[in-house]
N, C-alpha and C positions, 0 to 999 in steps of 0.2 A: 439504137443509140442508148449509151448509158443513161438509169436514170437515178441521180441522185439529190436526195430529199432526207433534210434535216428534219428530223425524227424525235431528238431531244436537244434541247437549250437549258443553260446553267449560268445565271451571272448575278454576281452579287455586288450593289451599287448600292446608291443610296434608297432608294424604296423600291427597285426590283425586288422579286422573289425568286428562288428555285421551282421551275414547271420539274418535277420530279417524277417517274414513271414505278412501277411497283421493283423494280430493280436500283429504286434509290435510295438515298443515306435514311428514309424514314423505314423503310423496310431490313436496311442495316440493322438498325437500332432496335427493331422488332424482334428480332433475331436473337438478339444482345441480349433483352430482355427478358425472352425466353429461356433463353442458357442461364442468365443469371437467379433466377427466379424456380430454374428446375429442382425437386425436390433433393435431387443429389445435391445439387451446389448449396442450400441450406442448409442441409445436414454435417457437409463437412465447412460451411462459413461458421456453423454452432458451435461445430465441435474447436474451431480454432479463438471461439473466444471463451468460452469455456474456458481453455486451456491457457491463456490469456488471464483470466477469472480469478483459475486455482492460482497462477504463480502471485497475482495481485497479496492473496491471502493470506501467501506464505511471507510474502514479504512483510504486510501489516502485523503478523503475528510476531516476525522479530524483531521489527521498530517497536513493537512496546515490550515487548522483554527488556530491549536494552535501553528501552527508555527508564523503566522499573533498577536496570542494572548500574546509569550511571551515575558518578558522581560531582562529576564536572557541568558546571551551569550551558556552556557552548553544548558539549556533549548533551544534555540533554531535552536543548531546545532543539538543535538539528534532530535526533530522535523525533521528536513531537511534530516537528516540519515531514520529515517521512511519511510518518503515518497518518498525517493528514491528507497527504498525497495520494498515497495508497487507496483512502477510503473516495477520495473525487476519483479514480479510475474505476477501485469497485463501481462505483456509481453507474458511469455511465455503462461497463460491459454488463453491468444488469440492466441496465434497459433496453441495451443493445437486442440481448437473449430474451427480453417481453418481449422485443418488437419484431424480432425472427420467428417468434414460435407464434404473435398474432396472425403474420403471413403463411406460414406453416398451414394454421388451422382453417385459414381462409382458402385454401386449396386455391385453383385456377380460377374457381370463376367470375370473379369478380377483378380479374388481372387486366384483360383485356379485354375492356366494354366496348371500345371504338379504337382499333387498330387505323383504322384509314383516316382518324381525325391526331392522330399523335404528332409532336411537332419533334423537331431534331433535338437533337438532348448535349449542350455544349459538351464538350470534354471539360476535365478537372485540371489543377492546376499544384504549383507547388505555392505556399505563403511564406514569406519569412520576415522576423521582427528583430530589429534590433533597435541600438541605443534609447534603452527605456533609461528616462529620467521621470524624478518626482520631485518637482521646487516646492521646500517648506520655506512658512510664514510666519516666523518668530515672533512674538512681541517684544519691543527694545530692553524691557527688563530683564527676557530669557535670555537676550541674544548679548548683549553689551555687559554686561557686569554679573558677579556672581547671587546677588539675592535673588535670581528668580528661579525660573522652575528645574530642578535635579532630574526630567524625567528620562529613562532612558527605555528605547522599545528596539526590539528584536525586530525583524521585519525582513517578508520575505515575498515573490510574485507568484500568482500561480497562472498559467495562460492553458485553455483548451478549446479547442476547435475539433468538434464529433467526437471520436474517441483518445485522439490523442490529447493528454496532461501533461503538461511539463512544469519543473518548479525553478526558479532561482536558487542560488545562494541566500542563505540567511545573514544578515551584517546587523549588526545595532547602529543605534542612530541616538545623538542628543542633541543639547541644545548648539554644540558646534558644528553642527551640519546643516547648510544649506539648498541640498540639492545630494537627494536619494538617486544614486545610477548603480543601473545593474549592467556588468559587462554580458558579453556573449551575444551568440545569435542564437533564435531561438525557430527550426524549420517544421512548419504542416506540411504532409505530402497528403497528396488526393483531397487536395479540397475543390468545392463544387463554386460556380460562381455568387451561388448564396450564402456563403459561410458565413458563420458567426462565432470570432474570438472573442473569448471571453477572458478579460484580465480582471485580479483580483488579487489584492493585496489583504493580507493577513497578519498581525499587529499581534506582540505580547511583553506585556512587561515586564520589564527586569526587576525582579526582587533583589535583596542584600545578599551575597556569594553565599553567608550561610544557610540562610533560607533554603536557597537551592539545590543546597549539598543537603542538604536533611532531609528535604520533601520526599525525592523517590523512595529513599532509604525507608521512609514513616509512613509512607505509604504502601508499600509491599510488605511491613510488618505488620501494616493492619490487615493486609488482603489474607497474611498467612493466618494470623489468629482467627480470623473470619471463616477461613474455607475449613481449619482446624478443626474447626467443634464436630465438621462433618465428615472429617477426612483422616484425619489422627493430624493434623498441623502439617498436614504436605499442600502445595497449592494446586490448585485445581487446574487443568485445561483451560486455554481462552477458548471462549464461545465461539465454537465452529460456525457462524452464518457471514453471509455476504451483504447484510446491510447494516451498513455506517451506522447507524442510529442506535441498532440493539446491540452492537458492539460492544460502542463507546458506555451504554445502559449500565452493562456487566464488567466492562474494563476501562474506566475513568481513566480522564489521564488528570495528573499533577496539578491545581492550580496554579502553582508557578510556571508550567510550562505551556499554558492550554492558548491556541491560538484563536482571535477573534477576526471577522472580519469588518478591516476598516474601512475600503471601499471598493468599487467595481467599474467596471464600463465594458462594454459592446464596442468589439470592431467591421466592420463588415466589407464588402469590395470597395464602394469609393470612397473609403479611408486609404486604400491601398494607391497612394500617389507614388510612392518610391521619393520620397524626401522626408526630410524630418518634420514632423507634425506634432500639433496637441492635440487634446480629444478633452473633453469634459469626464472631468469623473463626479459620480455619486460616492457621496459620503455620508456612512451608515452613523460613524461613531461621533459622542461628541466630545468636548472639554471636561466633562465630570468625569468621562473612565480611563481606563490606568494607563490604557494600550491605545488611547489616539496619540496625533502626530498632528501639529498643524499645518495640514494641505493648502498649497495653494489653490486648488480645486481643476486641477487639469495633469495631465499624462500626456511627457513626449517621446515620442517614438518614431520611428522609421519604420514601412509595412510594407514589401514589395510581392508582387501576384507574379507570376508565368506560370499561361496556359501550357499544358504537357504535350501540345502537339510549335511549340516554337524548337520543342527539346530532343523528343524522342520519335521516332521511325514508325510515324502512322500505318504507311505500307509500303514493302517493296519486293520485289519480284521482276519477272526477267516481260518487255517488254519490243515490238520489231515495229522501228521508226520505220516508218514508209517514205520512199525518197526517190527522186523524178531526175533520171539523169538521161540529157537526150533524149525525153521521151519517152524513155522505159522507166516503169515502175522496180525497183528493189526495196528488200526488206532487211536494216539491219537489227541484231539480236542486241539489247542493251539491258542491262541491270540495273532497274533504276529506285529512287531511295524518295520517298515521300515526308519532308519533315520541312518545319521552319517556312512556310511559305515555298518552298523551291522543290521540282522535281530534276532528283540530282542522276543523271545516266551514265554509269561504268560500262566497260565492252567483259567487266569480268566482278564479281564481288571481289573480286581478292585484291583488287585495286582500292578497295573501302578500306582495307588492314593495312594496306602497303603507304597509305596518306596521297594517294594520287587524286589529283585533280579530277573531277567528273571529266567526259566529254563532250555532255550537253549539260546544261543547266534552264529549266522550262520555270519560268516564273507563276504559283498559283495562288492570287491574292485578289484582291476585291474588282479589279479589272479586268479578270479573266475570265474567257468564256468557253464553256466545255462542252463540246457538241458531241454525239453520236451520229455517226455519218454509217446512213446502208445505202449500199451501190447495187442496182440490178446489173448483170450483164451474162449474156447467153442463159437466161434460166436460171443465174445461178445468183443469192443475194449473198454478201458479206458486209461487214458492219467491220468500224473505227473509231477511232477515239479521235477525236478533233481538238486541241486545245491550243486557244489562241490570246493574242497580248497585245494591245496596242506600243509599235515604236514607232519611230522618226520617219517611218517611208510609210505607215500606214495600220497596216496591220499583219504581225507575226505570225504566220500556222505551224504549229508541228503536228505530225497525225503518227498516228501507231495502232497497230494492230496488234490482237492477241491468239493463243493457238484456239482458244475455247469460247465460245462465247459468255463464259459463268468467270472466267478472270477478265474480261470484259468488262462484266456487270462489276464485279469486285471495284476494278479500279476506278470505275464511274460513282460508286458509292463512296470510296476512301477519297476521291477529290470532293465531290458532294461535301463532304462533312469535312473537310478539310475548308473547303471556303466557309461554310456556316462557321467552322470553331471560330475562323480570324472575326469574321464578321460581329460572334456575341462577345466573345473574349477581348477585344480590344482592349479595355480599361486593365486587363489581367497582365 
């Protein structure tokens, strides 16, 4: 008599766990980690931020030339917005490059202290922000009649999450403006479920049009008389280093054009509702300097998260549904597509290109439970993949077979971590 004995169980519910075997998604991820961590993959992750690094540099070095070159006040704040830019990217690809060459010199051993206590490690996601508003707070003398305050401030956003910076448009802003929006959407990819955007607003004041036009001017002729005494009056190279700091030391930029920052805030996953929200913002600046703006004291925005496994093709490869007709056992050959909750079965890939319907469609979400099924019979064992769903009559089975037992394990591990992602990811 056949004997068949459920061997592994998988369901993810309210406080169940995955009973996981060493051919599961935590042994996946062991894997992962390995590869990711191997000396080759850091040396050429180095070498692409590096590379990353140089172009940051090149770019900084011609935002202040042409910041030096223009004569136009817009011209020269967007300039100054540049390269402030540039210098939060340097930023982070140098820390990035500490924190690869800390793991570098820490060699393996201290990688994997406890492989068998490691827990599933969510997938990442994409983030994206849009309708960013900023409501100002007039006082009725600024706002209703002309005696009160003339102030006008350049103003523009900066948002970064890990190594991605991005910047807004620069706009001015005075006493006729009520409500600072920046259009556009603004997309993170690979962000992890702990991310943290950081929005930051940066503030400069408008000087009188001639001020403007004369500063860079009067200031590159002092840089030249300066570097002259040493140089015969030719100007010297900018400072070849990659921190912000000692740059800026050696290549000022313009008082009229110099940005300050006005305030900040932290976004992080459960801000990510997918509606429009405020946030609290910290405000650095106050009423005495040139370059505030009266904040109402909040940031509205739209922030929406999806996890990268609702989106893209976890796993797929060619699977044989097992099927009981009259009592005989057949096997058919299906191509099937792991993504979005749903295991999608072609009898062809080329059915994926051609927009054809699956022919099966297996539901794999918080309900479902994934067995490993081995059947003794005549001496001989074989193992299956079991995966079941409750419906209207009870409960659904599809079972399939694989040629090998190691794409077996694969696909046992790629559901594995497939119900985990739904499971942590939810809020994403």
């Amino acid at each position: 008599m056949d004997d068949q004995r459920d061997v592994q169980t998988s369901k993810r519910n309210g406080s169940s766990r995955s009973v996981l075997s060493a051919g599961s998604a935590v042994a996946m991820e062991i894997k992962r980690k390995k590869i990711r961590q191997s000396t080759l993959f850091l040396q050429t992750e180095n070498t692409n931020i590096q590379e990353k690094l140089d172009f940051e540099m090149r770019m900084r070095e011609g935002a202040y030339k042409l910041l030096l070159a223009c004569s136009k006040r817009e011209q020269v704040l967007n300039a100054s917005k540049n390269l402030l830019t540039c210098n939060a990217r340097i930023k982070t690809y140098v820390s990035q490059l500490q924190r690869k060459k800390g793991e570098q010199d820490m060699g393996g051993a201290m990688r994997f202290s406890d492989p068998v206590s490691d827990d599933h490690v969510p997938c990442n996601g994409t983030i994206a922000m849009s309708g960013l508003r900023l409501p100002l707070m007039w006082r009725d003398s600024a706002y209703f009649n002309n005696r009160g305050s003339s102030r006008r401030v350049a103003l523009f956003c900066l948002m970064q999450m890990g190594s991605e910076v991005f910047a807004t448009e620069m706009i001015v802003v005075d006493r006729s403006v009520t409500d600072i929006c920046f259009e556009g959407v603004t997309v993170f990819k690979d962000a992890d479920p702990q991310f943290e955007l950081k929005v930051e607003l940066w503030s400069c004041a408008l000087e009188d049009e001639l001020t403007m036009v004369n500063t860079p001017k009067k200031l590159a002729k002092k840089l030249r008389n300066s570097f002259g005494k040493t140089a015969g009056k030719k100007l010297c190279p900018l400072l070849d280093s990659p921190d912000p700091d000692t740059f800026l030391q050696y290549n000022p930029i313009p008082p009229g054009a110099k940005y300050s920052l006005l305030a900040y805030t932290t976004l992080c996953l459960p801000d990510a509702e997918g509606s429009f929200q405020s946030h609290s913002l910290i405000v650095l600046q106050g009423d005495e300097s040139s370059s505030w703006l009266p904040l109402y004291g909040n940031l509205c925005c739209r922030v929406v998260a999806q996890p990268s496994c609702m989106t893209q093709s976890m796993m797929s490869g060619y699977l044989n549904q097992k099927l009981s007709v009259e009592g005989m056992y057949h096997c058919c050959s299906l191509y099937c597509v792991l993504s979005a909750g749903v295991l999608s079965c072609y009898f062809t890939p080329e059915e994926i290109d051609a927009k054809v319907q699956p022919s099966l469609k297996v539901p794999v979400n918080k309900d479902t439970r994934v067995r490993v099924m081995e059947k003794e019979s005549s001496g001989h064992k074989s193992r299956s993949l079991s995966i079941s769903n409750p419906s209207p009559e009870g409960s659904e089975t599809i079972v399939f077979t694989t040629e090998t037992r190691e794409e077996l394990e694969d696909w046992l591990d790629a559901l594995h971590q497939h119900l985990y992602d739904q499971g942590e990811c939810v809020s994403l």
